[in-house]
N, C-alpha and C positions, 0 to 999 in steps of 0.2 A: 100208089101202084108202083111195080118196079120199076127200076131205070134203065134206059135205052142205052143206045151208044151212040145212037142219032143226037137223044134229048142231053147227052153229055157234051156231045160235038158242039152241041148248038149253047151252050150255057155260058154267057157272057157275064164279065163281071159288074156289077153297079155299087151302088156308096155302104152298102153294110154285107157284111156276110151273108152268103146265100147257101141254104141246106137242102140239099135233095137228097133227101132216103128211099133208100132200095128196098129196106124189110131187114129184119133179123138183130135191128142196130146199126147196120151198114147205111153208111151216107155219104157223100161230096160236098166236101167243103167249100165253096167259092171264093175266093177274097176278094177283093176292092182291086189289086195289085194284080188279079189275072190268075192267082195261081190255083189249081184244081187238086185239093187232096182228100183222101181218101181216110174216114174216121169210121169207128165201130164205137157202139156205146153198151155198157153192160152194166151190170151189177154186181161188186162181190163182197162179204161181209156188210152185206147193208149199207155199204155206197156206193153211190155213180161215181163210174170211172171212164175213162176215153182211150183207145186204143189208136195209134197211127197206123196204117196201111201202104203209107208209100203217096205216091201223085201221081193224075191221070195228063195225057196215057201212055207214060211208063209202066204203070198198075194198069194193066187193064180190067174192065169192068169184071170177067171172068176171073181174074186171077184175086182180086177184090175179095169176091164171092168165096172163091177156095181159102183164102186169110179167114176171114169170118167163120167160115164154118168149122177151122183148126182151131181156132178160140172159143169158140163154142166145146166142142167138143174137149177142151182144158178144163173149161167151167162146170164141164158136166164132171170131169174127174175130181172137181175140190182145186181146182190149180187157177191163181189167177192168172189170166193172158199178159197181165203187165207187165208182174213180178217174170215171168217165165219171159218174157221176151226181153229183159233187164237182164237176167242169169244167160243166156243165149249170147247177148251182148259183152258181157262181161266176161267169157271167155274168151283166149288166145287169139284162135282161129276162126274160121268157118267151120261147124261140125255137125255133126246130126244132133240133133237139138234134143234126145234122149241121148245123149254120155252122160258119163259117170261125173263129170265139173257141172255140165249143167244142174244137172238135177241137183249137186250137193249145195249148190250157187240156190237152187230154189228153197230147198230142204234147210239152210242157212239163216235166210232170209226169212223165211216163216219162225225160225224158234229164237230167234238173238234177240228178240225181245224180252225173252221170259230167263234170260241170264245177265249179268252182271258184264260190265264192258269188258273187263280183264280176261274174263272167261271166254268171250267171243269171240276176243283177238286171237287168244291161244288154239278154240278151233278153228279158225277161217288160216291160220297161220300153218298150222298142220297138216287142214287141204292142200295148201298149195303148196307147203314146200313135200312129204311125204306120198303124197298119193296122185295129186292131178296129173304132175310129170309121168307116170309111168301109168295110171291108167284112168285119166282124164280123158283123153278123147275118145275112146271103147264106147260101145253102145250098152247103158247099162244092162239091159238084159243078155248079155253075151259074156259078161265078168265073168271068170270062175273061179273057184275055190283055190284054185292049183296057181292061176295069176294071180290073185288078190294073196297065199301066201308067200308069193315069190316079192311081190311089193312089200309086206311086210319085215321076209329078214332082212330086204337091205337096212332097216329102221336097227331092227336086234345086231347085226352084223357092224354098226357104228357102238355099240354099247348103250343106247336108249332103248332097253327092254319095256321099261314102265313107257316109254312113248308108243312103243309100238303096241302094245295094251288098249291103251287110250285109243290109236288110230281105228285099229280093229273095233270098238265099239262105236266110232263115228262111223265105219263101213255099213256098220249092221244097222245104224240108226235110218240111212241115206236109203239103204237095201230097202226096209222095210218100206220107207216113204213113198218110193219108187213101185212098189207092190200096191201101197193104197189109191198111189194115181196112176195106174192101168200104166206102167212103163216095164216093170219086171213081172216076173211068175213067182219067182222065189229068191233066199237072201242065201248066198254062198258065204257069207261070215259066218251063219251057224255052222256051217261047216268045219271051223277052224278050230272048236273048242277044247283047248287043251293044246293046240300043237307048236303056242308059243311058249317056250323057256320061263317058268314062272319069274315074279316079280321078287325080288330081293324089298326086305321090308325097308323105307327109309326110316333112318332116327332124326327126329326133330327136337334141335338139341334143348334141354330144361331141367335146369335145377327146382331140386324136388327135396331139399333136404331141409330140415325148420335152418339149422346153424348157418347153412350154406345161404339161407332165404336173406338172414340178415344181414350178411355179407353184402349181398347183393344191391338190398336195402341201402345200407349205409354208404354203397360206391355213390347210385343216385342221386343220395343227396347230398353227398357232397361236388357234384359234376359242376364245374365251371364254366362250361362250354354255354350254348344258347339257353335261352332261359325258357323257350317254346320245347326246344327239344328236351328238356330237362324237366319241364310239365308234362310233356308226354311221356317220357321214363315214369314220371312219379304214376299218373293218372293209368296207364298199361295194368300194372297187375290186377288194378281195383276194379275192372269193366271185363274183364274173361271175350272182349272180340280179337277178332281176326286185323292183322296188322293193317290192311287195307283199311277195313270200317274204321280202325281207329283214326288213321290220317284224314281220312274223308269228313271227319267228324265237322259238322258245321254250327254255327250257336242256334239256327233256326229250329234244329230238329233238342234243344237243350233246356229245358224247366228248371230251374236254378231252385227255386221255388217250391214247386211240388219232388226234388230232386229226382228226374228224372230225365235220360236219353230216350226218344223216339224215333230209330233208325229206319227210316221209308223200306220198302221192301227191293226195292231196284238196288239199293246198294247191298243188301244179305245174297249171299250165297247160296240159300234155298228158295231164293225171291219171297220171302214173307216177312212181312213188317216184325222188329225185334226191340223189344221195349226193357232197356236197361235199370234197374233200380239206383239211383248215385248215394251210395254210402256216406256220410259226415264228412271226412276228408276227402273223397274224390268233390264234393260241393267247393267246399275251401281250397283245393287246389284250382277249378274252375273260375272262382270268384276273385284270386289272386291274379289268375291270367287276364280274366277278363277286359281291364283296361288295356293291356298290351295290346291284344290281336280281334277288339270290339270291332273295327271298323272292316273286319277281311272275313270273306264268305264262310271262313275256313276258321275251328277252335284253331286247328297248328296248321297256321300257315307256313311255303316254304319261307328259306334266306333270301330269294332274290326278290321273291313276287309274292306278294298278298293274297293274289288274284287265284295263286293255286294253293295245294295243299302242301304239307312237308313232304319232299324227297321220300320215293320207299327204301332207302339206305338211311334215311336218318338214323333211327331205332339203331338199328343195325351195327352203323358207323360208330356209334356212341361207345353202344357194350365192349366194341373191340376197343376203345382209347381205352376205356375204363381195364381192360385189362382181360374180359372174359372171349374164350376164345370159341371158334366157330361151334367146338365138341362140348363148350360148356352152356351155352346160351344163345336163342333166337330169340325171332320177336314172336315167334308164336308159341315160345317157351312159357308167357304166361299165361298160358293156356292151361297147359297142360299142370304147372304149378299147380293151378288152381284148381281143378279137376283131381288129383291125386292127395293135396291135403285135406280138400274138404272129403271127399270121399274116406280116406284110411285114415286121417286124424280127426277131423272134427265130426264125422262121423253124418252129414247129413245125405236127408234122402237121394239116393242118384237120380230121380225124375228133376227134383230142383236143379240138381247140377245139369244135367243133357239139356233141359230149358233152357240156363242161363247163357250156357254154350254156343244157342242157339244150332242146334243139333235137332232133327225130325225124332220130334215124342209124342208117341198115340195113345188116346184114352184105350177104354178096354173094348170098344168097339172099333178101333184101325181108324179114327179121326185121330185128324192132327188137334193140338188143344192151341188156343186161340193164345196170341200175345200174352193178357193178362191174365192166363191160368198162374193158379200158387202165389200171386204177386206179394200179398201180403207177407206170408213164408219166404218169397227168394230175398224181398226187404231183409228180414232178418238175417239173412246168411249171406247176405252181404254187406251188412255191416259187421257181423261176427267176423267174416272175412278180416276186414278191413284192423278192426281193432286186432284180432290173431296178428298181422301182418306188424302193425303197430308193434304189440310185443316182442317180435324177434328183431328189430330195429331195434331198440331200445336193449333188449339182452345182446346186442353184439358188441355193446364197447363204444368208447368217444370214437367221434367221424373221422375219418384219415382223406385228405383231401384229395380228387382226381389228378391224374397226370395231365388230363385234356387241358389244354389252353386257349382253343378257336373253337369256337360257333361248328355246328353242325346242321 
């Protein structure tokens, strides 16, 4: 039956926890120690979860009551009470607990699991440094079109056009969420479209030329520098990932054997597991290192510590000792390499290549096709790769030996 304020008054404490529930989840915690608090119990995603209410009677029973029924009323929107009262907390100030931080702070917290750390930090970093300042504490439903792009150009008015891009589409994201959980009516980002300054394309620098390939080729190997970061120079062209996954690369997700990388889907960029085929020499290159860097979580490990991965300037630092300059060569240059010869030289299917790329490819029904579609096929073409690669090494002439002299 419900609870009094008599039967709370009178509620002394003894040797274990005592619980008296009101109804609805609401209850009084008793301790051992005298102290009287105030818990809500719920469910969300299919577990028990516990909610604080404060302590009686500073909380009073009525005001108990009113806490409960706002969480209630969360849960009935799709909104956990916990996570919402962590995002509430986690803002500046005191606010109305429908602004524009909060709710981002909620809307955050529900999707950074289904991206990659890098990518999290970058929006959670964007919130707070572009948007919250200026129209974090607003109620979101009161945002408008005409504020949200006045926040904007001061983005474009520093010359981060592509950020201010980006922000506007985390707006709309936030917009829309706020619309599913009964906080807005409508997203004043659609509003905007077209009114910022288009995107200048970036170039992301890569040699594409066979002569220039083995130029390239030949600097690598003969790089004096670290013998991990000079594994990874070699092993980069022959796997078509993203500089990230490649540093991350760990020997557990690594088949030496069946020659094959199995990148868990938390580290891919589209969160979908990404299953590399390892060519002849990318095995042998692996199976060289492997005494080196067996005992560390990590195929390239950094220089100072084991325990992490290589520096993301490794790569990076290398190409420049070696000689090639920002406009000539990135690390996500072999990417693109590889993407451009196989496609207009060797001529293979572009579905094998957008695979390998790990790039969103749909059968003819608008599914995505599973890790091991084509496998036996991208096999091949990456070993063609590989031996192609081979040959323009080999046609560029004796090694001419790096300038580098230290470790990177």
């Amino acid at each position: 039956m419900p609870l009094t304020d008599a039967a709370l008054r009178k509620a002394k404490p003894v040797e274990k926890v005592q619980r008296l529930f009101d109804g609805g989840g609401l209850y009084l915690e008793v301790t051992p120690a005298g102290g009287k608090l105030w818990r809500q119990k719920y469910r969300f995603g299919g577990k028990e979860k516990r909610l604080a209410h404060g302590t009686y009677p500073e909380v009073s029973l009525a005001d108990a009551r009113e806490r409960r029924e706002t969480a209630r009323k969360l849960l009935a929107a799709g909104v956990d009470p916990g996570e919402h009262k962590k995002a509430v907390r986690a803002a500046s100030e005191e606010r109305d607990a429908n602004s524009f931080e909060v709710v981002a702070r909620e809307w955050f917290a529900r999707q950074r699991s289904a991206w990659v750390p890098s990518h999290a930090d970058k929006i959670i970093a964007r919130l707070e440094a572009d948007l919250f300042p200026w129209v974090g504490k607003r109620p979101i439903a009161e945002v408008t079109a005409k504020e949200l792009l006045t926040t904007l150009n001061r983005i474009v008015d520093r010359g981060a056009v592509e950020t201010a891009h980006r922000a506007l589409q985390n707006c709309g994201q936030v917009f829309r969420y706020a619309i599913v959980t009964d906080r807005a009516e409508r997203n004043p980002a659609g509003d905007l479209r077209g009114a910022l300054p288009p995107v200048k394309p970036t170039h992301r620098a890569a040699i594409t030329q066979p002569k220039e390939i083995g130029a390239l080729l030949r600097a690598i190997e003969a790089y004096v520098g670290s013998n991990v970061t000079r594994a990874a120079l070699q092993f980069a062209p022959l796997v078509f990932v993203r500089p990230g996954e490649l540093r991350h690369a760990e020997w557990s997700e690594i088949d030496l054997e069946a020659a094959e990388w199995n990148i868990p889907a938390e580290k891919m960029k589209m969160r979908e597991p990404h299953l590399v085929p390892l060519a002849r020499q990318a095995v042998e290159i692996l199976t060289e290192l492997h005494p080196l860097t067996k005992h560390s979580q990590y195929v390239f490990p950094g220089g100072t510590s084991p325990r992490r991965p290589m520096s993301n300037n490794a790569i990076l630092a290398a190409l420049r000792r070696m000689g090639f300059t920002k406009e000539e060569m990135s690390g996500h240059g072999f990417r693109a390499m590889a993407r451009t010869i196989l496609d207009e030289t060797l001529h293979f299917r572009p579905d094998y290549i957008e695979h390998q790329l790990a790039h969103a490819v749909r059968d003819p029904n608008g599914r995505a096709y599973n890790r091991t579609a084509h496998l036996a096929e991208r096999r091949k073409m990456m070993q063609a790769w590989a031996d192609y690669l081979d040959a323009l090494k080999l046609a560029a002439g004796p090694l001419i030996a790096s300038s580098s002299t230290s470790g990177s």
